[in-house]
N, C-alpha and C positions, 0 to 999 in steps of 0.2 A: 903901848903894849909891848911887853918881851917876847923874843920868839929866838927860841934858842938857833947855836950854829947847825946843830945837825936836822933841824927841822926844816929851817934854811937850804940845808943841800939836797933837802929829800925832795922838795920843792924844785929846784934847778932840776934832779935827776929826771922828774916826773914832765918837766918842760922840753927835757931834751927828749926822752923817749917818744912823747909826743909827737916833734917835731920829726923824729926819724919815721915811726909810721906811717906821717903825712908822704914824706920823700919816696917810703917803700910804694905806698900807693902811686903816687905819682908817676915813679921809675916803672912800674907794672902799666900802667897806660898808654906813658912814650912809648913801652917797646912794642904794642900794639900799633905799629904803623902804617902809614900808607901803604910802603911796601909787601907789607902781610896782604893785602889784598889785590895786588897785581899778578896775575898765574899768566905765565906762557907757556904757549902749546904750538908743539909742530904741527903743521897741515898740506894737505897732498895742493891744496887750490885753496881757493877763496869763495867756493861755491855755499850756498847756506847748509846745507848737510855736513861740511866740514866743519861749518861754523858751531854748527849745533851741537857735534860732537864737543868741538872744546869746551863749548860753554860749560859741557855735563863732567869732564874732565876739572876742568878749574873749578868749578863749584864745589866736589866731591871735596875736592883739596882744602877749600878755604872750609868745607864748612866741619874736616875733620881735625885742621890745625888753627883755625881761630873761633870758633862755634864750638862746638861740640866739647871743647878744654873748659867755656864758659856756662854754656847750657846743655841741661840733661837735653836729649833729644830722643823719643823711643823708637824701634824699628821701625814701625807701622806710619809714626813722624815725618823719620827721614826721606822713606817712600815718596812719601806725597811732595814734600819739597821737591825731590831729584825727578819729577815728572814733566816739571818748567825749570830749569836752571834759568831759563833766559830773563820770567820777570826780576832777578834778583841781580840784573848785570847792569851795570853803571855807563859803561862804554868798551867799545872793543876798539880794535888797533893794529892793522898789518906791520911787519917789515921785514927786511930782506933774512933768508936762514945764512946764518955763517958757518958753516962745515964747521968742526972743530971744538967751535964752543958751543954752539948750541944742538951738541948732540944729546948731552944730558939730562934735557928739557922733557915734559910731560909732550906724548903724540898720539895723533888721533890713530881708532883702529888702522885705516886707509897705511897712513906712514909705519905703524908697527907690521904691517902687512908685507909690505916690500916697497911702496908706491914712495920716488923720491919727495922732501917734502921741498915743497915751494916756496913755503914763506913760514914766520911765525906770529902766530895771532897774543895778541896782548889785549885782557880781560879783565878788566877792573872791577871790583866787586864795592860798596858803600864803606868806610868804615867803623860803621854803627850796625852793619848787619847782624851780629848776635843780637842784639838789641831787636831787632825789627824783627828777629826767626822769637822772640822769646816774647814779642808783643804776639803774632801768630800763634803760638800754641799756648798764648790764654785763655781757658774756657769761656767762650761766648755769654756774656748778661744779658738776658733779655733786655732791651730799652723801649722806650715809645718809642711806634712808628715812625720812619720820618717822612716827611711830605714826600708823596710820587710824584714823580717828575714825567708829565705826561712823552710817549712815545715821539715821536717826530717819523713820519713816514716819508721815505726818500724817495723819487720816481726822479730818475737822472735817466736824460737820454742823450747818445751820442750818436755823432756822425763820423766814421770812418771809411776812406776809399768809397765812399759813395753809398755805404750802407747804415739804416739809421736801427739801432734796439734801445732797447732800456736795459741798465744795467742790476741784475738781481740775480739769485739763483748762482749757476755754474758762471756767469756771464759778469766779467770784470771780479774777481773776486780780489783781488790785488788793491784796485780800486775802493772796495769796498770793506777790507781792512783798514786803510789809514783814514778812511773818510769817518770813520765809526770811531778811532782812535781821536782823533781828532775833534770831533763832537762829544767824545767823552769829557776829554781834557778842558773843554768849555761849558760842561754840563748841562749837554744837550744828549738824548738818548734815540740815537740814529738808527732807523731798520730801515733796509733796502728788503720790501717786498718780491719772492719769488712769484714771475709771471707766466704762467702755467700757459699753455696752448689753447686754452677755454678761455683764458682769461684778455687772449688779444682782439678779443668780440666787446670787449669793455672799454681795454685801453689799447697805446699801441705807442709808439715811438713819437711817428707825426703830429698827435694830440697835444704832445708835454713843447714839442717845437712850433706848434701852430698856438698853444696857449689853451686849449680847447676843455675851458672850466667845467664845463657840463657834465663831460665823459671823464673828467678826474676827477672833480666832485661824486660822479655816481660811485666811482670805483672806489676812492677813500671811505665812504661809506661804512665800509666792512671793518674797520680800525674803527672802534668808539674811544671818543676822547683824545685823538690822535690829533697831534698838530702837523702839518702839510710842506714839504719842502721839493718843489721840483728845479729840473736844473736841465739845461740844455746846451750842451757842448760841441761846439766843431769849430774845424782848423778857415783861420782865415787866411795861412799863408804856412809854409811848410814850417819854419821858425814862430806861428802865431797860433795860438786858442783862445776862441771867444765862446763865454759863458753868460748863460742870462738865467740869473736867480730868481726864485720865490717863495717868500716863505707865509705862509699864514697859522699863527698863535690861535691861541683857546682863545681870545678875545677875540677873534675874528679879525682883524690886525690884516692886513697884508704887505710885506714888506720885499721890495722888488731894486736889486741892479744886477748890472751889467759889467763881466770882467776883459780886460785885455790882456793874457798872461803870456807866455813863453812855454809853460808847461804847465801839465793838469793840476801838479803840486802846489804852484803858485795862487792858481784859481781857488783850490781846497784850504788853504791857508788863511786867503783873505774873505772865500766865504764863512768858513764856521766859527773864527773869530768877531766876524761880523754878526753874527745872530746872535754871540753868547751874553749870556744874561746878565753876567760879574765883567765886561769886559774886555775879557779875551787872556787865554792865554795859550802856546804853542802846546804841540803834542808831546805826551812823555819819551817815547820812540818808536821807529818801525822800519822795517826793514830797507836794507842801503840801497836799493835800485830804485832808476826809475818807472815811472806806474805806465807810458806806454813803451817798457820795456828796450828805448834805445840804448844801444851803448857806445856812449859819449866819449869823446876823447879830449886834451886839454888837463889842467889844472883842476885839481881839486879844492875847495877853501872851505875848511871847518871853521867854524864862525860862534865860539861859545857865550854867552851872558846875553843871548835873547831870547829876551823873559815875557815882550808883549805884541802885539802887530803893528804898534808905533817902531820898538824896534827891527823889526824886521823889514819894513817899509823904507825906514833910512838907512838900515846897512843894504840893503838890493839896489838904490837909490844909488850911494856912494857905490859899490861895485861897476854898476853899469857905466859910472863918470869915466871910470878905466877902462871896463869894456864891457863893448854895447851889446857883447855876448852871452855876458852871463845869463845862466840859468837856475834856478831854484830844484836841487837835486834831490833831497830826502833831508827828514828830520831827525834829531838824535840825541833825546834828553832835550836841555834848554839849549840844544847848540844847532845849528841848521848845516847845511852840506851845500856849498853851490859848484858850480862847473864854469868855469874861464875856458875860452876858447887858446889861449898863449898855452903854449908847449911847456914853458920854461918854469917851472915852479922858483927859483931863485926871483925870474923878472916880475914875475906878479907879488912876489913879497913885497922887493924894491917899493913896486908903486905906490903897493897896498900902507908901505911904512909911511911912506912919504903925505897921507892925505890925515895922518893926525888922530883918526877916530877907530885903529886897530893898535892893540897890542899883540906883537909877535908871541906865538907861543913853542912851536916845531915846526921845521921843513921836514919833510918824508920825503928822500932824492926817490929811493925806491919805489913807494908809491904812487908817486907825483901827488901829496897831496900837501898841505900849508894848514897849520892851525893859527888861527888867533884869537883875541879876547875883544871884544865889541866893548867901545869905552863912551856909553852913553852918554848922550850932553845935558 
């Protein structure tokens, strides 16, 4: 077949224009970078009200220079997102303020106020969040139901300084956030019943520690279709919590042990991974303290790519090899927080490099804290 020359070059033109659009796409992607989603913000402290301000600060940012260029978003839209900045935050991240250069950085009211700033918080946002804000403001389709997932009723009771309640209501609500986070993330649907002053003629502390089926059974009662989960916690030693599980399924099931942990987080970790139906997996996040409220000193070790309770079981394992102190601090995304009792954040890297099963990722001198990457076996 004949195909003339200049038929020929219309054909190369049309390959090459092609191929340029391809590249304009592309180049429009790369420049969509990680860095677009990292916002720093001055802050007076490190307290959660500061935090909370950044996050509403940095959010605002990304979502009117990388959002809002790509998705229409309407007033009434945007409202509603900027009412939780925080479900849309990736990971946050102290470090030291540098006079000079980071004066020109976004600051919370507190530091526009007059309040010197103490540190500057760094807020990582996903880099698919247009994507995620423009799956959200799809109109809802009705679908079939999906299977309910029956309730899980909590009666957790502690013993502290000698005094025993159960946790519900005004009472542990700390506790009762990441336990609920936590069972979400394993797709179990946790209430911790408020125990009204009527209601301690039914139940009471000593029943869920004495095991006392009777008067728990009467009391569950009132949950139809509820499956049963109690829990009994106190200190074996000032450094030790011992917890003794129960859990009873809609089949009537009873499923019972007993934990040894260092801290309530630990106990919470390996109970609601252990009940969960798919397995287990860690919580998506919740807030950086600890749930009874110590504050810890030592090393910090962010420990990211733990994805199951196997891994978690053998990076706490390996840590402890080093030092017999660590503790299980808060979770954060797929990354966990522990606490070294070593001062040195340099020395516990050292070690930490030396056993083979960490990738280094950042020293924080300022923070005192150490990231790294958990390299599964």
């Amino acid at each position: 077949m004949y195909v003339s020359a200049m038929t020929r070059n219309r054909n190369i033109v049309g390959s090459v224009f092609a191929l340029m659009l391809c590249f304009g796409l592309f180049a429009e992607l790369q420049a969509q970078s990680a860095a677009d989603f990292n916002i720093e913000v001055q802050v007076a402290n490190q307290s959660s009200q500061e935090r909370e301000s950044a996050y509403f600060l940095a959010f605002d940012r990304v979502l009117r220079r990388q959002v809002e260029t790509r998705v229409r978003v309407e007033p009434t839209q945007r409202d509603q997102l900027m009412r939780d900045p925080s479900l849309y935050v990736q990971s946050f991240r102290y470090r030291r303020f540098i006079p000079g250069s980071d004066n020109s950085r976004l600051a919370t009211p507190s530091v526009r106020g007059g309040s010197n700033p103490a540190a500057v918080i760094s807020v990582t946002f996903p880099t698919d969040l247009a994507a995620i804000i423009q799956q959200q403001l799809i109109p809802v389709v009705e679908e079939p139901e999906a299977p309910v997932i029956a309730p899980v009723i909590a009666l957790v009771a502690v013993e502290q300084q000698g005094t025993q309640y159960i946790i519900g209501g005004d009472r542990g609500r700390k506790f009762q956030q990441r336990a609920t986070q936590l069972a979400a993330a394993n797709n179990l649907q946790l209430q911790f019943p408020e125990i009204a002053s009527e209601d301690l003629e039914l139940i009471n502390a000593a029943d869920i520690f004495n095991r006392d089926t009777d008067r728990i059974n009467r009391f569950v009662t009132r949950f139809e279709g509820a499956e049963l989960l109690t829990g009994a916690m106190y200190r074996l030693s000032p450094t030790t919590w011992q917890s003794d599980w129960s859990f009873t399924g809609q089949n009537q099931q009873v499923q019972t042990f007993s934990l040894t942990t260092a801290t309530l987080d630990e106990a919470l970790v390996a109970a609601m991974t252990q009940l969960s139906p798919d397995g287990g997996y860690l919580a998506p996040t919740y807030d950086n303290t600890s749930v009874d409220g110590v504050e810890r000193s030592g090393v910090a070790i962010r420990v990211e790519n733990v994805t199951s309770l196997a891994d978690y079981d053998n990076v706490l394992a390996t840590l402890r090899q080093l030092d017999a102190g660590v503790l299980t601090e808060s979770l954060e995304f797929s990354a966990m927080v522990f606490r070294a009792t070593e001062q040195r954040a340099e020395s516990v890297r050292n070690s930490l490099m030396a056993s083979n099963s960490f990738e280094p990722i950042s020293v924080d001198q300022f923070g005192g804290e150490i990231s790294f990457r958990y390299l599964a076996r």
